[in-house]
C-alpha positions in Angstrom: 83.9 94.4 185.8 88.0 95.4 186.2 86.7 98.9 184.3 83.6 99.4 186.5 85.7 98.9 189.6 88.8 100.8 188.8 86.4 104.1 187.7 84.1 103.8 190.7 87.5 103.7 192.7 88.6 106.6 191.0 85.3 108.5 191.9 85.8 107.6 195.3 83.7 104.5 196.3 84.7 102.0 199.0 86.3 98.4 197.8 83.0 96.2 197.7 81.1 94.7 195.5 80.8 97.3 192.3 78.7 96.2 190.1 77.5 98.0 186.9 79.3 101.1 185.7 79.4 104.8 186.3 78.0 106.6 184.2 78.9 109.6 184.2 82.7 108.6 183.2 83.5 106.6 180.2 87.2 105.2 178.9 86.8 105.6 175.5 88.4 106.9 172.2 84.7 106.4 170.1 83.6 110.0 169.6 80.1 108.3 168.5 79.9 107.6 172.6 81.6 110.7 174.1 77.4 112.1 174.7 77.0 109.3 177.2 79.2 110.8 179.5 79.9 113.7 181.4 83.6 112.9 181.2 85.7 110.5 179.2 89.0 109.6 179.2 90.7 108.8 176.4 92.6 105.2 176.5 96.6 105.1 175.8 96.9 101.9 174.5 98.2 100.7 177.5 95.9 97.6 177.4 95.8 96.7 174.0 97.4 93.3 172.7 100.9 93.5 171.9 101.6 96.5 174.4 100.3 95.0 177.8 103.0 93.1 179.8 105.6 94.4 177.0 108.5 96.2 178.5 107.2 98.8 175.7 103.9 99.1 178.3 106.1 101.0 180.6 106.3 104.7 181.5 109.1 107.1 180.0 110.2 109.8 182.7 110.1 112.5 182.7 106.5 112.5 183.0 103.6 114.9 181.8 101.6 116.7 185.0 98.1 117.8 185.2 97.4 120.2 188.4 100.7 118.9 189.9 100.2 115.2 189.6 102.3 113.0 187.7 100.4 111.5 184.4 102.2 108.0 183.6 100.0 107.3 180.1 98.4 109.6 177.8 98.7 113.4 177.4 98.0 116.7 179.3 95.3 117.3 177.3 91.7 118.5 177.5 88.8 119.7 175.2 85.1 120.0 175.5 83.2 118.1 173.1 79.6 119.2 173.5 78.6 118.5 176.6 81.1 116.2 177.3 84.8 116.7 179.0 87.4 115.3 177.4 90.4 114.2 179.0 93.8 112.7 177.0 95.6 111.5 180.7 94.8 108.2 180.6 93.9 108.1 184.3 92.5 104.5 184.2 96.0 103.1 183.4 97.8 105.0 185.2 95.9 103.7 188.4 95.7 100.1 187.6 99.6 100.1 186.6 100.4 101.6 190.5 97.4 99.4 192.5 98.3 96.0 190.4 101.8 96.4 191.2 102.0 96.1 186.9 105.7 97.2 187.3 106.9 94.5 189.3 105.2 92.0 186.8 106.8 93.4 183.8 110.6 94.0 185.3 111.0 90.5 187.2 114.7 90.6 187.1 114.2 93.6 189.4 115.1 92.0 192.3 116.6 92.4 196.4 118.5 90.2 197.8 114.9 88.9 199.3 113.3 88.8 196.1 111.3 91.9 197.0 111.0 94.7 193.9 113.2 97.5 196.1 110.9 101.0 196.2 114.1 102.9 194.7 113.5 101.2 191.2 110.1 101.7 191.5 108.6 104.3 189.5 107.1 106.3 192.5 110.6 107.0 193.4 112.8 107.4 190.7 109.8 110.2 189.2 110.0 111.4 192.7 106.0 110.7 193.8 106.7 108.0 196.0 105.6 110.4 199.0 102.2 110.9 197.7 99.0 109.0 197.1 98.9 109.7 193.5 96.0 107.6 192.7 94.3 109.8 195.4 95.5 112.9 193.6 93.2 111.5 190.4 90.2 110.8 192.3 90.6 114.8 192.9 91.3 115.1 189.0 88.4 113.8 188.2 86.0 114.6 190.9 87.4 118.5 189.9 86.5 118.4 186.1 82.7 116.9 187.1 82.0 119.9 189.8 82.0 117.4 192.4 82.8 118.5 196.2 85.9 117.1 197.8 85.3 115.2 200.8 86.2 116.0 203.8 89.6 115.3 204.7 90.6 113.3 207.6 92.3 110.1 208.0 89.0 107.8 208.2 91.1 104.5 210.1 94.4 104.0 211.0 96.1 100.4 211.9 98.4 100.2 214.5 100.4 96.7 213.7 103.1 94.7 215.6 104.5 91.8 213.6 105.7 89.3 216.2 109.1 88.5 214.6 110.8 87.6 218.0 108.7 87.6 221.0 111.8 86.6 223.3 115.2 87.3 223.4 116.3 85.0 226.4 113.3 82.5 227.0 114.2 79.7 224.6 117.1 76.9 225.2 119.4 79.1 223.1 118.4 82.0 224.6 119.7 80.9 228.0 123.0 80.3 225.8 122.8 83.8 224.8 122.5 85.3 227.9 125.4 83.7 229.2 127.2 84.4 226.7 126.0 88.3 226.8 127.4 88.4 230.7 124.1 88.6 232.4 125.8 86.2 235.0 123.7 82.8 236.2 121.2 84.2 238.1 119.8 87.0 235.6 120.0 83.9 232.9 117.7 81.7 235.1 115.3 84.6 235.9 115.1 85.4 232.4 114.5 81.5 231.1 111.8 80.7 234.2 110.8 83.9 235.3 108.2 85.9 234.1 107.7 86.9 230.3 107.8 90.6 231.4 111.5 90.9 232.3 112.5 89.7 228.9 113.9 92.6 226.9 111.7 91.9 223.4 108.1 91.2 225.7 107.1 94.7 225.4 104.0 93.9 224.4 102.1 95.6 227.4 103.8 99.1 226.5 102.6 98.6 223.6 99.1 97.7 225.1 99.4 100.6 226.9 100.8 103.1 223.7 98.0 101.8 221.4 94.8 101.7 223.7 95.8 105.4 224.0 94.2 105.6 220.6 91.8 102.8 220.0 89.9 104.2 222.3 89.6 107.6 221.1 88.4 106.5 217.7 88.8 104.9 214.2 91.7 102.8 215.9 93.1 99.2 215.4 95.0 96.9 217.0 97.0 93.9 214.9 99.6 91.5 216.3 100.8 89.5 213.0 102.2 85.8 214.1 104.5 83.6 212.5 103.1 79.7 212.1 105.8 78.2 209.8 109.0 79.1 208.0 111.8 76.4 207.9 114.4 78.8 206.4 116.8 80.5 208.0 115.5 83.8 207.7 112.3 82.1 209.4 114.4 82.0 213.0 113.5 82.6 215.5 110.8 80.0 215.5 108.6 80.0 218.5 106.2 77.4 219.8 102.3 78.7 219.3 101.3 76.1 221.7 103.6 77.2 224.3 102.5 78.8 227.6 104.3 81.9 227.0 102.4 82.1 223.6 99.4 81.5 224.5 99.5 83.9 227.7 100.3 87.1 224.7 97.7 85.7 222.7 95.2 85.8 225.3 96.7 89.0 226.5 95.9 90.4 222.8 92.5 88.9 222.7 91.6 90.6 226.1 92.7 94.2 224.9 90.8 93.5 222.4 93.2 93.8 219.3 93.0 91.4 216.4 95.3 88.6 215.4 96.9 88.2 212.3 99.1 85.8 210.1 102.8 86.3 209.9 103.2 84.8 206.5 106.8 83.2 206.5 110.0 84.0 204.3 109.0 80.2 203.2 105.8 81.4 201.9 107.0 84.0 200.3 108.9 81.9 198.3 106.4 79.2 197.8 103.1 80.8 198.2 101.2 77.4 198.2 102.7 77.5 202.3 100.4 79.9 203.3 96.7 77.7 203.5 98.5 75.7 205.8 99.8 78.2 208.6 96.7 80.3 208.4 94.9 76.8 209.3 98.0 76.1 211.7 97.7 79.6 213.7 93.9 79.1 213.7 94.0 76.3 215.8 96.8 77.2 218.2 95.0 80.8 218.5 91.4 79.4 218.9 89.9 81.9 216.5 89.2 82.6 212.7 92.2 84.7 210.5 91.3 86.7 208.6 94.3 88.8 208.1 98.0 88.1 206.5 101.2 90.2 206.6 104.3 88.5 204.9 107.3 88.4 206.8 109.8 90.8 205.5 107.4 92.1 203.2 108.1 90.0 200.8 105.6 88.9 198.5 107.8 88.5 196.0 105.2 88.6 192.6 101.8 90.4 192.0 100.0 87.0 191.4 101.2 85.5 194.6 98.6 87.4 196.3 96.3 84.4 194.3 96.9 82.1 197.4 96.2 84.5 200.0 92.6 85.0 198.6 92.8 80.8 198.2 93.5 80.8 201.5 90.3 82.7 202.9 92.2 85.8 203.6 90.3 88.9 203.1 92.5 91.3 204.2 96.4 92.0 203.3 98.6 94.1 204.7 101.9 93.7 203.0 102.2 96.3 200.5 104.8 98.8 201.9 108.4 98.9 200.3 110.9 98.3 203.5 113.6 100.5 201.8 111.5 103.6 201.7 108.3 104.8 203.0 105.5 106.3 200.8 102.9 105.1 199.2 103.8 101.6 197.0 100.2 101.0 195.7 99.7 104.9 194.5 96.9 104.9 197.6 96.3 105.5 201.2 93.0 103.7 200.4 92.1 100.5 200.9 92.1 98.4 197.6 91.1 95.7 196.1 93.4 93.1 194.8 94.2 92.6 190.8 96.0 90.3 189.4 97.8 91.3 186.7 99.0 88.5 184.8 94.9 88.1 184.2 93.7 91.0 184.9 91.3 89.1 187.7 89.2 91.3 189.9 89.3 89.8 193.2 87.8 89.8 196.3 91.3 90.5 198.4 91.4 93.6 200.2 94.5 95.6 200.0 95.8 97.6 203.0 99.0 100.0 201.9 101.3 100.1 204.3 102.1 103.2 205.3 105.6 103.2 207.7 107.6 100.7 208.6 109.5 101.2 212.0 112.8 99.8 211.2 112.5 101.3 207.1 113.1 104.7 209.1 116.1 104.0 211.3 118.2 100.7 209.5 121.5 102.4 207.4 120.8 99.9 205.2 117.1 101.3 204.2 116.6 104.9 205.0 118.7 105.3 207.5 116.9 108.7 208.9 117.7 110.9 211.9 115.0 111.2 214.6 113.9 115.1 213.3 114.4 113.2 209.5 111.9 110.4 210.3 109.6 112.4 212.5 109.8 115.2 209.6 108.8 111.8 207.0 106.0 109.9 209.1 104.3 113.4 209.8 104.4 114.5 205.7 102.8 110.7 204.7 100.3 111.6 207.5 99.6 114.6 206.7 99.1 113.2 202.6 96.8 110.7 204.2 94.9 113.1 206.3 94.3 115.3 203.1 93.3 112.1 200.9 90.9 111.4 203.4 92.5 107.6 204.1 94.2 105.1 205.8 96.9 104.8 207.9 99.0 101.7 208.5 101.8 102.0 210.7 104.3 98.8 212.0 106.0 98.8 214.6 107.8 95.6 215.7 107.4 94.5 219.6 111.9 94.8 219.8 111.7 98.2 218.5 110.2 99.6 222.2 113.2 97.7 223.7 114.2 100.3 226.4 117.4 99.3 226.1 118.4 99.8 222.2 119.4 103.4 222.2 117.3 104.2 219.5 114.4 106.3 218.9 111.6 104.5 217.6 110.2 104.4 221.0 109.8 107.7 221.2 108.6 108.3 218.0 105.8 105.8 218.3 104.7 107.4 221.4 104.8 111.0 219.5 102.7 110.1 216.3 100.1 108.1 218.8 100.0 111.3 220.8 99.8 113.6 217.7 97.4 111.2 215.9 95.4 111.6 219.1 94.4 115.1 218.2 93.3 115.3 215.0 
């Protein structure tokens, strides 16, 4: 079933249900079998006991190319074999290392100080590929070698989502104490605790109404506001009320634009994954309507196999897997994916969103730390690899990052990809 899935990925089917296999690729190193197939690639050993999960398993750099894209296992090799092509880049490990997240399994002492694998240890960015969909680049491989047409590029849905991290700056208790102490004098403070949600600096949820209706209703288009519903550490703060009426005006507000609601996994959950049945169920009730979707908050699922209580959970749909020290392409894919766990190699039914760009990955000195030409220059390259791949695109943009107020310039470059995504 993995095998089935992971070649009809390859060939470019859609993450469902995939039963059977496809036939006219095999993974094989049984020359009695090669006539069955119009192409087979030869396996590495990657899998086989005693390799798999062994720091041994891993890739050495500098690594072999075919066509300009990185091989991680295998050879740059080819012969024809009768009728049959032959190919020695083990392809089929070399996408299930990249969309299981098999690195971050075997090298657990890899660690930030959130106990998320950091993207510069990854192997997408110390071989330099981190900036392209190189998973995508062997659906081409292969597609090439069978005489199969390329699709049309295009990118075929793009996700415009706002994880609701702080929703006020100055409407809570301490908030009032903040603003006071900020020297916005008495009666700015009151206006800003019992006045309306609109004057607060971080409630710029209707620009972004406003920025991302610009697109939904053009096309392919959609709207996510991610929540938080738990969290008792202190990476967790601010905690808001669900219940409250400010909360439940923006969740109304969000339903009536028709955008979707999401779950804000918690920095708690990320640590103990078990957390997250019970805030799905908890953001459920206090939103009135069925979750489907799950961000964690500061990207940090922290293991491969945590994603086991997501899918537990009745998730279906994850959109995570970004790194938040460099944008690219973490899963080796701007395609939706299906989740695989790889301490069991487990097929499941959890769909995989890559995350694409993070807003604050861009600007924060301690991630990136780009210029306004550098980060327009790097969200219209991973765009433009998307557009090319024929996928998705998954941008996040936090509600405090259009604060007017901030002096930086991820308002203006969320308004400039919306506009430029526009067109195409």
């Amino acid at each position: 079933m993995l095998l089935s899935y992971l070649i009809r990925f390859l060939m470019g089917e859609a993450p469902g249900n995939m039963p059977g296999e496809a036939p006219a690729v095999g993974y094989t190193g049984d020359r009695q079998l090669f006539s069955r197939y119009a192409l087979v690639i030869i396996p590495s050993g990657f899998f086989d006991e005693g390799v798999y999960g062994t720091p041994a398993s891993l890739p050495a750099l500098p690594l072999k190319e075919i066509d300009g894209w990185p091989i991680l296992f295998g050879e740059a090799k080819e012969e024809q074999i009768g009728n049959t092509r032959v190919m020695y880049a083990d392809l089929i490990a070399g996408a299930y290392f990249l969309i299981s997240r098999y690195e971050e399994m075997v090298r657990r002492e890899v660690r930030d100080e959130h106990g998320r694998f950091p993207g510069r240890e990854s192997l997408p960015f110390r071989a330099g590929f981190i900036h392209r969909p190189v998973v995508d680049g062997y659906r081409a491989l292969l597609r090439s070698r069978l005489g199969l047409p390329e699709p049309e590029p295009g990118i075929r849905q793009i996700y415009l989502t706002h994880d609701v991290d702080a929703p006020f700056l100055y409407r809570s208790w301490k908030g009032l104490v903040r603003s006071l102490l900020d020297g916005r004098g008495i009666a700015r403070t009151l206006g800003g605790k019992f006045g309306p949600a609109e004057e607060d600096p971080y409630y710029t949820f209707p620009r972004l109404f406003e920025a991302d209706r610009f697109l939904t209703e053009q096309g392919p288009a959609r709207s996510i506001y991610f929540f938080k519903a738990g969290g008792r550490t202190p990476a967790d703060k601010p905690r808001y009320n669900l219940r409250s009426k400010d909360l439940q005006h923006l969740i109304r507000s969000i339903h009536r634009q028709g955008a979707e609601i999401g779950l804000h996994a918690s920095y708690e959950a990320g640590i103990h994954p078990s957390l997250i049945a019970g805030e799905k169920e908890r953001l459920q009730r206090s939103a009135g309507l069925a979750v489907s979707s799950n961000r964690h908050h500061f990207l940090a699922s922290r293991h491969p196999e945590d994603m086991d209580y997501a899918e537990t959970a009745g998730l279906t749909d994850d959109f995570t897997l970004g790194y938040a020290d460099t944008a690219g392409f973490r899963l080796g894919t701007c395609h939706a994916v299906r989740y695989i766990n790889p301490l069991t190699r487990r097929l499941t039914s959890l769909c995989l969103h890559p995350l694409t760009v993070m807003d604050c990955t861009l600007e924060e000195e301690k991630y990136m730390h780009l210029s306004f030409e550098e980060a327009l220059a790097c969200c219209r390259r991973l765009t433009e690899e998307v557009r090319r791949a024929g996928g998705e695109l998954s941008l996040l943009w936090h509600n405090t990052s259009l604060r007017e107020d901030s002096g930086s310039y991820l308002p203006q470059l969320y308004a400039i990809l919306l506009n430029e995504l526009s067109l195409q």
